[in-house]
N, CA and C atoms as a LAMMPS dump frame, in Angstrom:
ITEM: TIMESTEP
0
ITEM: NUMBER OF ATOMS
357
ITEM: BOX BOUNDS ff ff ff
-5.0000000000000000e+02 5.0000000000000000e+02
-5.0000000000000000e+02 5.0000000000000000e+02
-5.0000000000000000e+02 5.0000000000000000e+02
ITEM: ATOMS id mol type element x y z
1 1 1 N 402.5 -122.929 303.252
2 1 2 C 402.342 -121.697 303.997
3 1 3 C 402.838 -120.528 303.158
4 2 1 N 402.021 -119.247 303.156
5 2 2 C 402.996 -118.292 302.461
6 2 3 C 403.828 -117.474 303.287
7 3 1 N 404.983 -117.434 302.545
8 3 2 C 406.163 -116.711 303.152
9 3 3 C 405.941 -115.462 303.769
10 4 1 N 405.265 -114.625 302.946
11 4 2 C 404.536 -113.123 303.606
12 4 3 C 404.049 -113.055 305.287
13 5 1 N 403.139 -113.805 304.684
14 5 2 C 402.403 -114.103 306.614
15 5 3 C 403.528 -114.54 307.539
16 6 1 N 404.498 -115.523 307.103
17 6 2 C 405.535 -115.518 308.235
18 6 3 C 406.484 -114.714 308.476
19 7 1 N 406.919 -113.887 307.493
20 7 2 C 407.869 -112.976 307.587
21 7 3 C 406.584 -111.743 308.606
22 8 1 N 404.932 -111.701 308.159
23 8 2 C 404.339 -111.214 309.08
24 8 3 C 404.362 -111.15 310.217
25 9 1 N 404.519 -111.977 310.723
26 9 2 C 404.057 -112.797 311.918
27 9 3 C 405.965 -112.276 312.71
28 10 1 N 406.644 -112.484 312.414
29 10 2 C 408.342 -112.069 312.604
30 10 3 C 408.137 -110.629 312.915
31 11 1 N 407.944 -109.919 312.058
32 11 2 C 407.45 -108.868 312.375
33 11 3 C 406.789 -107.486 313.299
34 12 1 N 405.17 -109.023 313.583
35 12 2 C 404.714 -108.493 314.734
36 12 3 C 404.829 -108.876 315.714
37 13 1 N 405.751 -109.996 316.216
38 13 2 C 406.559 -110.177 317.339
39 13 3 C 407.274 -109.272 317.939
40 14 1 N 408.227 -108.847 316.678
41 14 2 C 409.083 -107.981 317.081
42 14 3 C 408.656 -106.758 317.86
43 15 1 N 407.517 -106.201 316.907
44 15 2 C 407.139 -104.852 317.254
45 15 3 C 406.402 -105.267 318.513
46 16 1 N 405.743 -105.827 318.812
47 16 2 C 404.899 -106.207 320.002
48 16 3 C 405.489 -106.518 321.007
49 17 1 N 406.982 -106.733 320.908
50 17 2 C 407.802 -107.162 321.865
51 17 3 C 408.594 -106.015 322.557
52 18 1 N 408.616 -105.578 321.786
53 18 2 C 409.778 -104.083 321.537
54 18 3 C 408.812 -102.824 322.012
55 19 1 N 407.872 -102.563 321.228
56 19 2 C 406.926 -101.693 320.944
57 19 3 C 407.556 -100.329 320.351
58 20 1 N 408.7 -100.566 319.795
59 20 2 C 409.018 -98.717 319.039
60 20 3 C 409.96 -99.796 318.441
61 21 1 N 410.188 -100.025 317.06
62 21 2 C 411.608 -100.391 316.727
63 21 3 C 412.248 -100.013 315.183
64 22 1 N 413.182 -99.916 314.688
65 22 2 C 413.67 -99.062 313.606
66 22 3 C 413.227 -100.29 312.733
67 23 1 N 413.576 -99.912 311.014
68 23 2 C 413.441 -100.566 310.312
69 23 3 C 414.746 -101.678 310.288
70 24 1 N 415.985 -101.139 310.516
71 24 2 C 416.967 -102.112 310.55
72 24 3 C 416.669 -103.455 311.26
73 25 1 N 416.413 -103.103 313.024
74 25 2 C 415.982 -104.167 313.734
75 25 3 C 414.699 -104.753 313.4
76 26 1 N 414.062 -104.279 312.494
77 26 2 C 413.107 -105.795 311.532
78 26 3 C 413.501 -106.38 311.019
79 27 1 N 414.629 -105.283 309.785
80 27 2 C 415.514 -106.411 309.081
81 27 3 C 416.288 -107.497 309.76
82 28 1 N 416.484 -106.849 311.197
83 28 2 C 417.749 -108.021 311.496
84 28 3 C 416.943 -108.869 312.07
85 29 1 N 415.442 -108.976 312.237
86 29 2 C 414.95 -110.212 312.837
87 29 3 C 414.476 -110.783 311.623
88 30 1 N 414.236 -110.053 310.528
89 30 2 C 413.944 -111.325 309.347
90 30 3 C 415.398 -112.406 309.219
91 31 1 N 416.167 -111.118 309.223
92 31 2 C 417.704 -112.532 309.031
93 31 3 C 418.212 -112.903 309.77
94 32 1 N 417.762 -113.178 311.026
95 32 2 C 418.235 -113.548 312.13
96 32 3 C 417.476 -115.445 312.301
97 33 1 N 416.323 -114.838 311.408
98 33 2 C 414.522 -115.85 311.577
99 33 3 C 415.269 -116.85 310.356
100 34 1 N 415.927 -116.153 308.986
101 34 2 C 416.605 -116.743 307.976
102 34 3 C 415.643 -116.776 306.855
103 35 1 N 414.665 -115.938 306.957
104 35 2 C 413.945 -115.489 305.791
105 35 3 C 414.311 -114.473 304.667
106 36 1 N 415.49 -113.77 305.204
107 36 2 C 416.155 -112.905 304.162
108 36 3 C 417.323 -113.376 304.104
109 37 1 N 417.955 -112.425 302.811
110 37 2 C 419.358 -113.226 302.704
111 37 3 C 420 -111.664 303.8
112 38 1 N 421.243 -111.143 303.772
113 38 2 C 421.863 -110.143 304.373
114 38 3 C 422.101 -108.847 303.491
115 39 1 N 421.761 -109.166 302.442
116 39 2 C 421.703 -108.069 301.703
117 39 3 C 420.981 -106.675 302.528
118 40 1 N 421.255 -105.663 302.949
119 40 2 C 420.605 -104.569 303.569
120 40 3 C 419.085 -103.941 302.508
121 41 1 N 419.499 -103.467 301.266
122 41 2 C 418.543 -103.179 300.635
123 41 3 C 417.339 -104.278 300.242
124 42 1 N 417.514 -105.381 299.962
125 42 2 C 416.266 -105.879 299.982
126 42 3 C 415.68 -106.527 301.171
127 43 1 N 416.099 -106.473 302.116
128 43 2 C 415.503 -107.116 303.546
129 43 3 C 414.838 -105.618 304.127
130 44 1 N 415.352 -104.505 303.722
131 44 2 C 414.799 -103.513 303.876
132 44 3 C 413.406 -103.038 303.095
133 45 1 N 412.939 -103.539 301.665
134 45 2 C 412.141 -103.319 300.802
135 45 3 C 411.355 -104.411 301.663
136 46 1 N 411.279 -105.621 301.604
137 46 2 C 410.673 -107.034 302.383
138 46 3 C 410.382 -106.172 303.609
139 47 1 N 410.767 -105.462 304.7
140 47 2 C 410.155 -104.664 306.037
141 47 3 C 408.895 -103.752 305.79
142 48 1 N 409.358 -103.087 304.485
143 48 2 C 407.79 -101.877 304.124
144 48 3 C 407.166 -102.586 303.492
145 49 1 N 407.489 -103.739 302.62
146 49 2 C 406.264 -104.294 301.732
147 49 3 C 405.236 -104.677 303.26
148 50 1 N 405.856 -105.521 303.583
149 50 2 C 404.857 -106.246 304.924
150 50 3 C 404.886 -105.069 306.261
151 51 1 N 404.96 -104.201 306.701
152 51 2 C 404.576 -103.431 307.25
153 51 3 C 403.462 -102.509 306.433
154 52 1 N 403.386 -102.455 305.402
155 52 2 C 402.26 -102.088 304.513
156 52 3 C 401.335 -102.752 304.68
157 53 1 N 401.222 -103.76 304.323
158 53 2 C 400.367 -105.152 304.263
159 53 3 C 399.991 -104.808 305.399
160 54 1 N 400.775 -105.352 306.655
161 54 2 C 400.413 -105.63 307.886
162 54 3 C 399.197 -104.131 308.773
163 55 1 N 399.646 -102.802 308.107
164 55 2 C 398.982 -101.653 308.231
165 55 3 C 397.315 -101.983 307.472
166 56 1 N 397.012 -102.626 306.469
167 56 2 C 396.541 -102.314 305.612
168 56 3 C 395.034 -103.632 306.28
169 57 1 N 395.784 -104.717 306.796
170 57 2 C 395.01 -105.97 307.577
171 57 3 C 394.501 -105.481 308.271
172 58 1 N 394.97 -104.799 309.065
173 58 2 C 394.642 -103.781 310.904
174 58 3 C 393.622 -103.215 310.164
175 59 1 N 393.802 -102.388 309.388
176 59 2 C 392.981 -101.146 308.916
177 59 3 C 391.516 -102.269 308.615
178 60 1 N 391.443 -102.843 308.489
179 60 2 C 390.357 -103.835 308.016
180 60 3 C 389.944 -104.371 309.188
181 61 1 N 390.345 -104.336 310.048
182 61 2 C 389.808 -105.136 311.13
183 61 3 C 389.657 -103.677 312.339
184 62 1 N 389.727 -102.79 312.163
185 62 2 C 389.241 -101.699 313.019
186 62 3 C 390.662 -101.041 313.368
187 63 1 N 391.517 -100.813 312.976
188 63 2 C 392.365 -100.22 314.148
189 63 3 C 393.761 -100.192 313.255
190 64 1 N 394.35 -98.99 314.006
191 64 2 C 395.879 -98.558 313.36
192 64 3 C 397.295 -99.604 313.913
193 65 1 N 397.753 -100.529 313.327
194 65 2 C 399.151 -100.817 313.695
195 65 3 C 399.968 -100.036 314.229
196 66 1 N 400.324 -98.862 313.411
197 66 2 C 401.904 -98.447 313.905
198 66 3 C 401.404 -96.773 313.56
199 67 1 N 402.441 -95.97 314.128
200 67 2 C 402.612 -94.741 313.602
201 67 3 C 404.044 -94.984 313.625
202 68 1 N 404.518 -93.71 312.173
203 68 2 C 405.456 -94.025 311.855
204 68 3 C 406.671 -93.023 311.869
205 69 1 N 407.48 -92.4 312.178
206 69 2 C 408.703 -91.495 312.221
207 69 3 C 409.408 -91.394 310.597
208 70 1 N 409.216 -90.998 310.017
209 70 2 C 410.494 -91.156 309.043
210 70 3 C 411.461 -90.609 309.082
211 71 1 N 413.04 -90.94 308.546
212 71 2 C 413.883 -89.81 309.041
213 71 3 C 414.045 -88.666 310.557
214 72 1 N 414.005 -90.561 311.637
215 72 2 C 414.051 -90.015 312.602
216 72 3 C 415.885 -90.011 312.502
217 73 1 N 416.128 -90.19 313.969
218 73 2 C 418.206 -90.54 313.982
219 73 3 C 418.59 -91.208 313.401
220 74 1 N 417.35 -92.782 313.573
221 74 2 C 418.265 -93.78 313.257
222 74 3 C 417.355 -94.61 312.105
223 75 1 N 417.208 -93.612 311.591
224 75 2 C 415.93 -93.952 310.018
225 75 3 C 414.529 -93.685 310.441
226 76 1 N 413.879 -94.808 309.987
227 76 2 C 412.569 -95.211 309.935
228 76 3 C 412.286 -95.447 311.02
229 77 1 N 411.413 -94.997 311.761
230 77 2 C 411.001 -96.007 313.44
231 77 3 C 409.66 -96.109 313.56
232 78 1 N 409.384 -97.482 313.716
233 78 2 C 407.981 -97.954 313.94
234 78 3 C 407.448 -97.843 314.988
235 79 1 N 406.041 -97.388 315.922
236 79 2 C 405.482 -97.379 317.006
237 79 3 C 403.914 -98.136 317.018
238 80 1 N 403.955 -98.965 318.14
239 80 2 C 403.16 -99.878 317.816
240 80 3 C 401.521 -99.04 318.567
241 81 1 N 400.594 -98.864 318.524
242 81 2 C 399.759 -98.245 318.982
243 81 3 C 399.471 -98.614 320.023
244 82 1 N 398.357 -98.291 321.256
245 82 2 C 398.075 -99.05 322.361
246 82 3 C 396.631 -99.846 321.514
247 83 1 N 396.288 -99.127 320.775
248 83 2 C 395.302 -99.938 320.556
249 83 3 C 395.286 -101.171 320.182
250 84 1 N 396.432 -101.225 319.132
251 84 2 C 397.241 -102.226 318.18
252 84 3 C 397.624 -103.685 319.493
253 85 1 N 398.039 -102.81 320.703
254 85 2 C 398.524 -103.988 321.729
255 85 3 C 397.259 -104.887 322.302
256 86 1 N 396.531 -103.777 322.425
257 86 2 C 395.315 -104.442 322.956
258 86 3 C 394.684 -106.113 322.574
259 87 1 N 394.15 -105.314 321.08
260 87 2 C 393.387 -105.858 320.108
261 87 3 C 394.435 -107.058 319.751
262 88 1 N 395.948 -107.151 319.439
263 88 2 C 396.631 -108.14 319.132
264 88 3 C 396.848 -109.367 320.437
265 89 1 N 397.48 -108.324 321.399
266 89 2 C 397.659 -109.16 323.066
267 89 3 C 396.838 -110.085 323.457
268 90 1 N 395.135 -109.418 323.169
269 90 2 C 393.806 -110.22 323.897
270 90 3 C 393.604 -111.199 322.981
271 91 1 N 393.619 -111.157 321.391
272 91 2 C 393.327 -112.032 320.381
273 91 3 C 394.373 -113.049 319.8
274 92 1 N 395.563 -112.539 319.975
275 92 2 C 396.396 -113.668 318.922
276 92 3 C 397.361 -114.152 319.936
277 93 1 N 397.644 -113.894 321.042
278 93 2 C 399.033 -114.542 322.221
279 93 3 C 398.756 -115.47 322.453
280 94 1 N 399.739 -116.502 322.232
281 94 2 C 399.834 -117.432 323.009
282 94 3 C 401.378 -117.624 323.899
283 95 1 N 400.795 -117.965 325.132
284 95 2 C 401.95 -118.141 326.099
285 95 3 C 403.152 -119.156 325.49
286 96 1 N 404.185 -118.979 326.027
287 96 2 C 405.234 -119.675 326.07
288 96 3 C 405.704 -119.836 327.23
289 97 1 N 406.315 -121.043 327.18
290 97 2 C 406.407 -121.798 329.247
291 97 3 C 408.007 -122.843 328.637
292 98 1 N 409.356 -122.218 329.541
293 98 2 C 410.07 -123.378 329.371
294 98 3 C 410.324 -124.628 330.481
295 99 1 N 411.122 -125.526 330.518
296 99 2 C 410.883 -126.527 330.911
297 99 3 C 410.54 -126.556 332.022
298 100 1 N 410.331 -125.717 333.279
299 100 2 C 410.074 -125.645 334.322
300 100 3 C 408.457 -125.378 334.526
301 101 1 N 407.822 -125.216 333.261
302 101 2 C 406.459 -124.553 333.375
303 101 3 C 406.438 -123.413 333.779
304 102 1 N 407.523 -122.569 334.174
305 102 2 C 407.045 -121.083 334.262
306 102 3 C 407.152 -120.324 332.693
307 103 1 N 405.86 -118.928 332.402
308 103 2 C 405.997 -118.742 331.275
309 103 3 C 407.178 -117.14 330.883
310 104 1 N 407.768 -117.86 330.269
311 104 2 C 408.699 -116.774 329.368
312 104 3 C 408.532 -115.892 328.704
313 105 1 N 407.465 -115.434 328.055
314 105 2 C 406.82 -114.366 327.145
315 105 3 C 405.749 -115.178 326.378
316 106 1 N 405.436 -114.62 325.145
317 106 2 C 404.246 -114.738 324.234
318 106 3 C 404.607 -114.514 322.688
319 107 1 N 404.001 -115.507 322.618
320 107 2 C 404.232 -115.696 320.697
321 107 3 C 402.969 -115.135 320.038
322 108 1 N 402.764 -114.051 319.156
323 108 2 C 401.751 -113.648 318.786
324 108 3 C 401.385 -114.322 317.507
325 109 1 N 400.532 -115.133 317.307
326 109 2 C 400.151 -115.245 316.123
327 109 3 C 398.894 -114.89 314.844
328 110 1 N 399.17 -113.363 314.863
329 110 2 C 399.013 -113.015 314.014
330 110 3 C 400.154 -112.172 312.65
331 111 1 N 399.103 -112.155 311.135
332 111 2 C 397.854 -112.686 310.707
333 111 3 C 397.878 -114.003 310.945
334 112 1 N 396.917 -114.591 310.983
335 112 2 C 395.996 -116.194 311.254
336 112 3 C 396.598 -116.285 309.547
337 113 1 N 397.071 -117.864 309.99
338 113 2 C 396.431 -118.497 308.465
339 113 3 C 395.195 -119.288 308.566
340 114 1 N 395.036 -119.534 307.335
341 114 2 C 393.846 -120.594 307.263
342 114 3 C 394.078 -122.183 307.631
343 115 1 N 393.05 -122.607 308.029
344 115 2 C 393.146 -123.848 308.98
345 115 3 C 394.27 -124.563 307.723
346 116 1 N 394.074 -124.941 306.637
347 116 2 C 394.702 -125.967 305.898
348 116 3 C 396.41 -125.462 305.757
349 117 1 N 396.766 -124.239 305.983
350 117 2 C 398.042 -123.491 306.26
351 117 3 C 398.546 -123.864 307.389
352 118 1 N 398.063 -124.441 308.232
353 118 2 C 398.496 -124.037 309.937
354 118 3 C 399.119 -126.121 310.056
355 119 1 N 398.405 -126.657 309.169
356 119 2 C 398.802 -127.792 308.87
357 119 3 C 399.65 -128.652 308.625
């Protein structure tokens, strides 16, 4: 599997979950997930590389991810579009249900890997 797409995928949980969230609280769900080490500056570079990326996929498939704040209060703050919810919500969710069968939220999985990735 490549690491990118999952640190992706971390990502657009977050934001999809959240729907406005700073760059820190990405970082802290990459190292929370244990894909970064704690270092602040590079778990921070790892948030714009793949929020780039992740802008750049959308843009290819019709539609804007995020608008972005820079140098708001509390830095960088990401906003997830409605369109972005739409198009992700209807296409990539899948439910989550704990032991009782009632469901708890939704795991988004996007980007898709390829079938032999998912393996």
């Amino acid at each position: 599997m490549n690491i990118h797409q999952i640190e992706q995928r971390i990502l657009i949980n977050e934001l999809m979950n959240k729907q406005s969230v700073t760059k820190q609280m990405l970082a802290d769900a990459l190292i929370a997930n244990g894909h970064c080490g704690i270092d602040p500056l590079p778990v921070k570079n790892t948030v714009r590389m793949n929020m780039i990326a992740l802008q750049r996929k959308c843009k290819e498939l019709g539609f804007v991810l995020y608008t972005i704040n820079i140098g708001g209060p509390a830095g960088t703050d990401y906003a997830i579009t409605e369109e972005a919810i739409k198009h992700i919500g209807f296409n990539y969710a899948e439910p989550q249900y704990d032991e009782m069968g009632q469901m708890i939220g939704q795991l988004y999985l996007f980007p898709e890997f390829s079938q032999g990735e998912e393996e």
